[in-house]
N, C-alpha and C positions, 0 to 999 in steps of 0.2 A: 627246829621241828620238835613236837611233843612227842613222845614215844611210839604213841598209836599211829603219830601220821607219818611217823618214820617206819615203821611196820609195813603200813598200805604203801609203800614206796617202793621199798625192797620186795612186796609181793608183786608190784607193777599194776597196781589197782588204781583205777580212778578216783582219782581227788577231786569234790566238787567243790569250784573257787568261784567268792562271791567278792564284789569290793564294794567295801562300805565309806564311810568319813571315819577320821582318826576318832577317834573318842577321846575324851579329856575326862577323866577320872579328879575326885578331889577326894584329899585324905585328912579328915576333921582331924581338931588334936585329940580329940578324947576316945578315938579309935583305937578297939583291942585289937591283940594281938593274931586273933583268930579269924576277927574281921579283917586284915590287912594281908595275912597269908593265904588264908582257907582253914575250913577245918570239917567234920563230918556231917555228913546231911544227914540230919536228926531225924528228917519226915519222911526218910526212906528208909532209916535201920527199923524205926517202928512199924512203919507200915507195907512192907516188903521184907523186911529181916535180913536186910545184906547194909554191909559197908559201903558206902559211897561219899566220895569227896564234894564238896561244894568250895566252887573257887570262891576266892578273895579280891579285895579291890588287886596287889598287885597280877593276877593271869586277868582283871578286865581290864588292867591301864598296858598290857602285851602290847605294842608295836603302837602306842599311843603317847600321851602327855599325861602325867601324874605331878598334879596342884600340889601343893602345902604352903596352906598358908600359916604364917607365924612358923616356919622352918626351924627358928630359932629355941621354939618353946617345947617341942618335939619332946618325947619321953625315949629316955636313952635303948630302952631294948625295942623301941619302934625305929629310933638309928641306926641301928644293929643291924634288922632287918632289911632295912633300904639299903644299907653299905654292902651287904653279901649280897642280895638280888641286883643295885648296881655293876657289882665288880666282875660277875658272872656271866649276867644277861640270863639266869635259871633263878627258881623257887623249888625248894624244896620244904616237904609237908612230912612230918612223921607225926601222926596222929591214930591211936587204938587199935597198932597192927596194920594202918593203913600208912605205904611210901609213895609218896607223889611226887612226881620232879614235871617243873611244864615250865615253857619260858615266858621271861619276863623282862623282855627289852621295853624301857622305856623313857620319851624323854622328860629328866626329874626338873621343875622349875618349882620354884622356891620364893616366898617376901616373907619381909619380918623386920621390924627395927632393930637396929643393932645395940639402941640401949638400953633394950629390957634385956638384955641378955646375948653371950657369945655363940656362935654356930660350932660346934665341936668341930678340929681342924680337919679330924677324917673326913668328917662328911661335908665340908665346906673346898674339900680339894675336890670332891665326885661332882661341884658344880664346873663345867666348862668354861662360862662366863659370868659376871658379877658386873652388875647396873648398878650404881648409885642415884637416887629420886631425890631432888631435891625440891623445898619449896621456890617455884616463881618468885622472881623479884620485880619485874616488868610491871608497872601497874597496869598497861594499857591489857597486856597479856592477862593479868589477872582478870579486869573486869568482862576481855572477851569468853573466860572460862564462866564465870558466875554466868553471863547469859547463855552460854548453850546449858550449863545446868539447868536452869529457868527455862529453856525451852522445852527441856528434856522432859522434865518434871510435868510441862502442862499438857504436851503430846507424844508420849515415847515412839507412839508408832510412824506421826511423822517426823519424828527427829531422826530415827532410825533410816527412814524411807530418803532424805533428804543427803544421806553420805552412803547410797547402798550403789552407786556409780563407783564411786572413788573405791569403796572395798570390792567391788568386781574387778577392777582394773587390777589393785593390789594380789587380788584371788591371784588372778590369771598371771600374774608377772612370776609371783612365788611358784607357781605351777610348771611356767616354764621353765624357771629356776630350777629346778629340783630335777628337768628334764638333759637338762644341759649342765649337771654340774658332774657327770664323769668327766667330761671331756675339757674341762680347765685343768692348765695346765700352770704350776708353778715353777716360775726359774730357779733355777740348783743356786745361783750365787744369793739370792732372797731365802732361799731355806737355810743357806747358812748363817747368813746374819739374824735372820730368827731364833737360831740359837746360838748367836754369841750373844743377843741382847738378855735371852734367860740366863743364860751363863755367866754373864757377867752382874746379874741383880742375885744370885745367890739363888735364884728357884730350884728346889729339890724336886727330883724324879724330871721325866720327859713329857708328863701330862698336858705342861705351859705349852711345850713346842709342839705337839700332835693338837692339841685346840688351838692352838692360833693359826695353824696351817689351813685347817679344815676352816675355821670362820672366813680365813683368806679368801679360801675357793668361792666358800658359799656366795662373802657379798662381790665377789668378781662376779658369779652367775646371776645373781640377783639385777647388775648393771646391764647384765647384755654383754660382756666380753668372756674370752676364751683364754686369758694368761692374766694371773695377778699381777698388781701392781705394787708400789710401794703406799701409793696414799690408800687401796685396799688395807695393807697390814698397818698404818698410821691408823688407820679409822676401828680397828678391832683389836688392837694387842692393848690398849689400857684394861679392855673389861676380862681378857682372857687372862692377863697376869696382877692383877691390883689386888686380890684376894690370896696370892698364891706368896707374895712379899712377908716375910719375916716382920712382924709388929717390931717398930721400936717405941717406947712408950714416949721419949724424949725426944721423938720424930715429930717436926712440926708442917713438914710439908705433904700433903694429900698423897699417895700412894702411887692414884694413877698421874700425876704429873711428874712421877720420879721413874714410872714406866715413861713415861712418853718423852722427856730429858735423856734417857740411855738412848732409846730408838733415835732420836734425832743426831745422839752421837756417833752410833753405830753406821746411820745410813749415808750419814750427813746429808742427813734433809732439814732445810726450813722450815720452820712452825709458820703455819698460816697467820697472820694478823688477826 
């Protein structure tokens, strides 16, 4: 809660609650630093003569999703930024005698190619998980992509209109999901082998084992079941620990199959064919 509405709390005053859709906030690269925090409202110290704050992308990206694209190319005191407002779930504003503190929980999602450049490691540990996109090799795959391009291209509206079943169904399932994921429950012997598998890959801090737990739950609730499984934690511990592994430059084998080589020792489970 922000100050004020922790006020009207403690006074036992009504709070009017409305719900909306998450917002998805996008944060260009060439955004300042006063656009990203907040800073004073110009058009009310002149025209009213009082101090007043004008939030910033992060108190609109509060309890939503906050984009960056090209993550990678980010300017270091805008990293800065995002490492303290993640690490905290708070933004704080000291601007012209004006202190502002309001929160700012949000979830950060990130692209960028990795060979224009490195994600500095602080702020590439505040991601949870780490996709790797690769290019299609499949021709058949490929030329089935260039034609919904092509369709997309001559009708967006009925291209759209022609998968708005399939994203209703997905709406709703994620919907339940989220309804149903207090009550998953993970087994005590799978949490521990979750963390001998980061233990034994060298991962610093506990970050690895609280996200891979939490992804655990999530796609157990996402399935429709009530206890994780192990092919749950087979299917999400590559992307929650492949970023979190120690570069070796002289390392030839891919990251997440050196994750997914430990789990398979730890669990002794079989790789699928």
């Amino acid at each position: 809660m922000s100050e004020e509405v922790r006020s009207k709390v403690q006074q036992n005053l009504d709070l009017p609650v409305a719900t909306t859709k998450i917002t998805m906030v996008d944060l260009p690269l060439g955004a300042t630093e006063d656009r990203v925090c907040g800073t004073i409202d110009i058009e009310k110290a002149l025209t009213e003569g009082v101090k007043a704050f004008e939030p910033g992308l992060l108190a609109k990206a509060n309890r939503g999703i906050l984009y960056v694209d090209e993550v990678n190319l980010l300017d270091d005191h805008l990293v800065d930024v995002l490492l303290d407002s993640a690490a905290s779930g708070w933004n704080t504003v000291e601007r012209e005698g004006i202190s502002v503190s309001h929160p700012a929980r949000f979830i950060l999602i990130g692209s960028g190619n990795p060979e224009e450049g490195e994600l500095r490691p602080q702020l590439l540990d505040r991601f949870g998980m780490h996709a790797q996109v690769g290019t299609v090799r499949n021709a058949e795959l490929r030329v089935k992509i260039v034609e919904e391009r092509a369709r997309f291209d001559q009708d967006p509206k009925a291209f759209r209109e022609s998968y708005r079943e399939e994203q209703e169904k997905l709406q709703n399932q994620i919907s339940l999901a989220r309804t149903s994921l207090r009550s998953v429950k993970i087994p005590h012997d799978i949490r521990v082998k979750i963390s001998q598998v980061c233990s034994d890959l060298n991962v610093d801090g506990l970050r690895g084992d609280i996200v891979t737990n939490r992804a655990a739950k999530a796609l157990a609730a996402l399935r429709g079941r009530e206890e994780v499984t192990i092919e749950d934690v087979y299917t999400v511990i590559p992307n929650c620990l492949r970023h979190r592994l120690r570069k070796d430059p002289l390392e030839s084998i891919d990251s997440g199959l050196l994750v997914v080589e430990k789990f398979c020792e730890v669990f002794g489970y079989a790789r699928p064919a």
